[in-house]
C-alpha positions in Angstrom: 0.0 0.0 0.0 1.2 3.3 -0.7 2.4 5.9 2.0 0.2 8.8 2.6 1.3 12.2 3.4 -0.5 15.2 4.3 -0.5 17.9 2.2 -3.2 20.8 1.4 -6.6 19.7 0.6 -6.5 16.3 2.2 -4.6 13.2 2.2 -2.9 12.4 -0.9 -0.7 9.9 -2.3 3.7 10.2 -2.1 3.2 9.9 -5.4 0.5 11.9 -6.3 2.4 14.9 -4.3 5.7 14.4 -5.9 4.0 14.2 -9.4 2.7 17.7 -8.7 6.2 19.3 -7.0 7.8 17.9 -10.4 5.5 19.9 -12.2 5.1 23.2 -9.6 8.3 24.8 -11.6 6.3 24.9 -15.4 3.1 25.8 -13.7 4.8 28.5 -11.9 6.1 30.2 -15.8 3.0 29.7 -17.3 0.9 31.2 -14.2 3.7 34.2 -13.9 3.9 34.6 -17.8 -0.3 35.3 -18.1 -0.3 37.4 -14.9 2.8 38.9 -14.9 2.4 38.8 -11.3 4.4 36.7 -9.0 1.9 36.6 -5.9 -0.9 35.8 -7.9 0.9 33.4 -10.0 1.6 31.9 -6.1 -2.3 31.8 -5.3 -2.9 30.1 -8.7 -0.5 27.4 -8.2 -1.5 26.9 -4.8 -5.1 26.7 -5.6 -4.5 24.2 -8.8 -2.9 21.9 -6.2 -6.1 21.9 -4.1 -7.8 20.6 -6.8 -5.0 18.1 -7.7 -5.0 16.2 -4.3 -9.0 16.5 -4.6 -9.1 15.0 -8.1 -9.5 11.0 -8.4 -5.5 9.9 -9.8 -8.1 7.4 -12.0 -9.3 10.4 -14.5 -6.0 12.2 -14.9 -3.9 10.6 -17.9 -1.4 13.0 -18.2 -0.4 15.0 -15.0 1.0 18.1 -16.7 -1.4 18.6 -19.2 -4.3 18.2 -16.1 -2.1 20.7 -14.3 -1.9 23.4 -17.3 -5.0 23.1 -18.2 -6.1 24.0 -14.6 -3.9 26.8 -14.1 -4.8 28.7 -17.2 -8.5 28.2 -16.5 -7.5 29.6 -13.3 -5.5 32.6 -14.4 -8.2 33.4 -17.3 -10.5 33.9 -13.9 -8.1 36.4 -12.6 -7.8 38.4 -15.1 -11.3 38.1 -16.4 -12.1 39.4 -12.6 -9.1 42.0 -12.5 -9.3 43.4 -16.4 -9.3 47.2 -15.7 -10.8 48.5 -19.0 -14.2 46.7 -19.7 -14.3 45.1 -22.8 -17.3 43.2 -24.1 -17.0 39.1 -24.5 -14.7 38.2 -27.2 -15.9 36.4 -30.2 -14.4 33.1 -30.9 -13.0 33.7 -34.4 -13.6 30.9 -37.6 -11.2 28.6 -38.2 -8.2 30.0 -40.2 -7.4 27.9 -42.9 -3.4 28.4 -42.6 -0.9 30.4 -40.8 2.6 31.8 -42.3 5.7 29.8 -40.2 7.2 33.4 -40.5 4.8 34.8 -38.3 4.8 32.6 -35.5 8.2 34.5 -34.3 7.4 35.3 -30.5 9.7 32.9 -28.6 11.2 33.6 -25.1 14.1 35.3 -25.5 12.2 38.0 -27.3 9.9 38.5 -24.3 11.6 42.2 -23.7 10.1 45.1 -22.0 7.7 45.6 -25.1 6.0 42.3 -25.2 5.7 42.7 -21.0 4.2 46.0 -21.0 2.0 45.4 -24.4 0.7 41.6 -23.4 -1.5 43.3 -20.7 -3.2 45.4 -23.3 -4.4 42.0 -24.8 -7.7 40.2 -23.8 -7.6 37.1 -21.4 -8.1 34.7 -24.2 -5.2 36.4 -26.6 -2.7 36.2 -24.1 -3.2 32.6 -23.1 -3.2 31.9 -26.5 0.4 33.3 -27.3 2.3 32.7 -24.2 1.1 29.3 -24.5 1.5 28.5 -28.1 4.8 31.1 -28.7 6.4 30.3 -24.9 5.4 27.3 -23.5 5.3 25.7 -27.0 1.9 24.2 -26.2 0.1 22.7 -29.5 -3.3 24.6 -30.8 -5.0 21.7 -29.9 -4.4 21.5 -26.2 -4.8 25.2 -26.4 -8.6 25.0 -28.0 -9.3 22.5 -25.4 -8.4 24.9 -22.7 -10.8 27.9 -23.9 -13.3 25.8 -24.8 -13.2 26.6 -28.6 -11.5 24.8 -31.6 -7.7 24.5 -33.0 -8.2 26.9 -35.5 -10.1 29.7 -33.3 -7.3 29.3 -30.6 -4.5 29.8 -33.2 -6.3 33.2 -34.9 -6.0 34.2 -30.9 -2.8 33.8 -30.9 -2.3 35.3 -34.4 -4.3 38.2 -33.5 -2.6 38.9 -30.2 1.1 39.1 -32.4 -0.7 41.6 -34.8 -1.7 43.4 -32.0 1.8 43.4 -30.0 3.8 44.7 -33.5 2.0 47.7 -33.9 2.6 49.0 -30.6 4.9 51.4 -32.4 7.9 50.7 -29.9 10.6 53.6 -30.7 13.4 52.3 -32.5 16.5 51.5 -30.2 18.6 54.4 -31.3 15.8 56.7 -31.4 17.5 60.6 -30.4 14.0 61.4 -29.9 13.1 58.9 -27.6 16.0 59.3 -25.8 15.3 63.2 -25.7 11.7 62.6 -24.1 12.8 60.1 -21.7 15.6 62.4 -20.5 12.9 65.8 -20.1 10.6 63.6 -18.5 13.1 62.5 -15.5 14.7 66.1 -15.6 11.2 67.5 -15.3 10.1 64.7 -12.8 13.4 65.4 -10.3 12.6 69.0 -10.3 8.5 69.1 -9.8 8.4 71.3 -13.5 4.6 70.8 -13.9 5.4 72.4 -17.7 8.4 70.6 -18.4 6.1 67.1 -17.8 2.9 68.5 -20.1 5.4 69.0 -23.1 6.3 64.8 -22.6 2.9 63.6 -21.9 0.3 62.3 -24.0 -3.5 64.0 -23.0 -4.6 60.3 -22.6 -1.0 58.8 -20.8 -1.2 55.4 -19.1 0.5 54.9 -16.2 0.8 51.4 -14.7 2.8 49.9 -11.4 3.8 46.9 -9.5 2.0 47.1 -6.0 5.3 46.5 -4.9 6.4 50.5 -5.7 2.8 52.0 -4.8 2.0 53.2 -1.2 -1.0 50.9 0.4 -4.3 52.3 -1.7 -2.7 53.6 -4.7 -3.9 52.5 -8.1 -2.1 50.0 -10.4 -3.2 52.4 -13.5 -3.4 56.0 -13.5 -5.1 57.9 -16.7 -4.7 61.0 -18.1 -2.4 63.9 -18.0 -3.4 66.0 -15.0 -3.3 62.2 -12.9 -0.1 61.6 -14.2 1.7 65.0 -13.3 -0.3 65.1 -10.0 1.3 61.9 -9.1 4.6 62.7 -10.6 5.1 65.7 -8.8 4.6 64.1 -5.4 6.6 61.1 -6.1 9.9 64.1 -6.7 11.3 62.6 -3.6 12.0 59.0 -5.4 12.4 60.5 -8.9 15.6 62.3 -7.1 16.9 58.7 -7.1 16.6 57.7 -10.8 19.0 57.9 -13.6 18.6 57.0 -17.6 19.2 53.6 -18.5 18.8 51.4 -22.0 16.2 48.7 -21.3 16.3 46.2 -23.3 18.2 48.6 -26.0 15.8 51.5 -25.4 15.9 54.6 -23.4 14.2 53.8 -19.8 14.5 55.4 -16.1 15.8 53.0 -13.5 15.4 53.8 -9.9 18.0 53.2 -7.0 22.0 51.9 -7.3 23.3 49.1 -8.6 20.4 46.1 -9.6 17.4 49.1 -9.8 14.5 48.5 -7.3 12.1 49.3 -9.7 12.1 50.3 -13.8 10.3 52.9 -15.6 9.5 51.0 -19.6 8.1 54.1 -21.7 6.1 53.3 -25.1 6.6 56.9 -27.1 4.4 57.9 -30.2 5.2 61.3 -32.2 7.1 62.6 -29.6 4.8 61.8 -26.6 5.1 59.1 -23.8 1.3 57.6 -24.3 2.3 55.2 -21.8 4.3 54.5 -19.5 5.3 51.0 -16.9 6.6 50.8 -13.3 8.1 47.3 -13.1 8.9 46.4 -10.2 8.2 43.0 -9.0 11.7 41.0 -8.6 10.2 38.2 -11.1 9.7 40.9 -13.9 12.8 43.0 -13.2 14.8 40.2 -13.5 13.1 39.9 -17.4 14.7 43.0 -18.3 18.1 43.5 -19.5 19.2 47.0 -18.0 22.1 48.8 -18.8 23.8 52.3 -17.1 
């Protein structure tokens, strides 16, 4: 008979709980990769091993595809539950008939700054459709199965959310006007110039944070100009603390010495930062490649 051990959510087998610590590590990327969030990617994971040790061993055939399948049902509930900007339900598309290899170009090591930032514009179903297909590798198939809809709806999803992440306009990385708006924002930011941080700013700017840089009831997302500079202007004290940086290649604002407690990622149109990121959660700091 085999040895039990208890774990969360009941008495399970050694080998039922070592089959799911095997797999805690992938779960962990694919929960972290769709939330961008390590804490919740922690509550996910947790919660899909809940209903592991609740699930009868007798209807799971293969444990990591149970697992995924679980955790991205899971993580479409958080964001469908946390999604700022309402958006109405998402049409499953047709079937496409075909898909040009050339396209399917999102792999890992191009997950920079951009695709971290821009992902979270996406809708729930887009994003799980490319980080699992473009990161994780995961077939259509499996993928269709997961948001209830067929191979070829899952894969439009997917094609859809690349469309959507290469016309971000991203500044190019040697960009002298990118690098002159970056540099007037922190200059402006560092000396409270309420004009100096108008003449950088898009009307409609987007700012976004980590809760891990924001003081207990501050928003994640701030909108719109007068917001921004309010916010700006009474964060000087911190902003005296930054210095310019290339992130990823392209102009960004790091904040603190040495390895940067948090990182300002700008996305620049015509001139204007229209939006712009505060990263700092350890798990996506350590995505970026910053250089002094």
């Amino acid at each position: 008979m085999c040895r039990r051990t208890r774990r969360t959510g009941g008495d399970v087998s050694t080998d039922q709980a070592a089959a799911f610590d095997r797999e805690r590590p992938h779960l962990l990327a694919v929960a972290f990769r769709i939330l961008g969030s390590d804490a919740d990617a922690q509550d996910v994971v947790q919660e899909s091993w809940t209903r592991y040790a609740r699930a009868d061993p007798a209807d799971i055939r293969n444990t990591q595809a149970w697992l995924t399948t679980v955790v991205t049902r899971l993580c479409l509930d958080v964001l469908r539950r946390t999604h700022e900007t309402p958006r109405r339900p998402e049409e499953l598309p047709t079937p496409a008939t075909g898909e040009n290899p050339e396209d399917v170009a999102l792999l890992a090591a191009e997950l920079t700054a951009a695709f971290t930032v821009v992902v979270e514009e996406l809708t729930p179903p887009q994003r799980v459709a490319l980080i699992l297909h473009d990161v994780f590798g995961a077939p259509f198939e499996e993928i269709a199965h997961i948001l209830d809809t067929t191979p070829g709806s899952a894969k439009k999803l997917a094609s859809r959310a690349r469309g959507r992440v290469r016309r971000t306009g991203w500044p190019d990385a040697e960009s002298g006007e990118a690098q002159r708006v970056v540099t007037a924002f922190m200059k402006a930011a560092q000396q409270g110039d309420i004009d100096g941080l108008v003449e950088v700013l898009h009307p409609d700017v987007v700012r976004t944070a980590d809760p891990q840089v924001l003081r207990p009831g501050a928003p994640q997302r701030v909108h719109g100009i007068e917001a921004v500079v309010e916010e700006t202007r009474a964060m000087r004290s911190a902003a005296v603390r930054a210095r310019l940086v290339r992130i990823d290649g392209r102009p960004g604002i790091a904040v603190g010495p040495g390895r940067p407690r948090a990182a300002l990622v700008f996305h620049i149109a015509d001139g204007l930062i229209v939006r712009y990121d505060v990263v700092a959660d350890p798990r996506r700091l350590a995505l970026l490649h910053i250089e002094d």
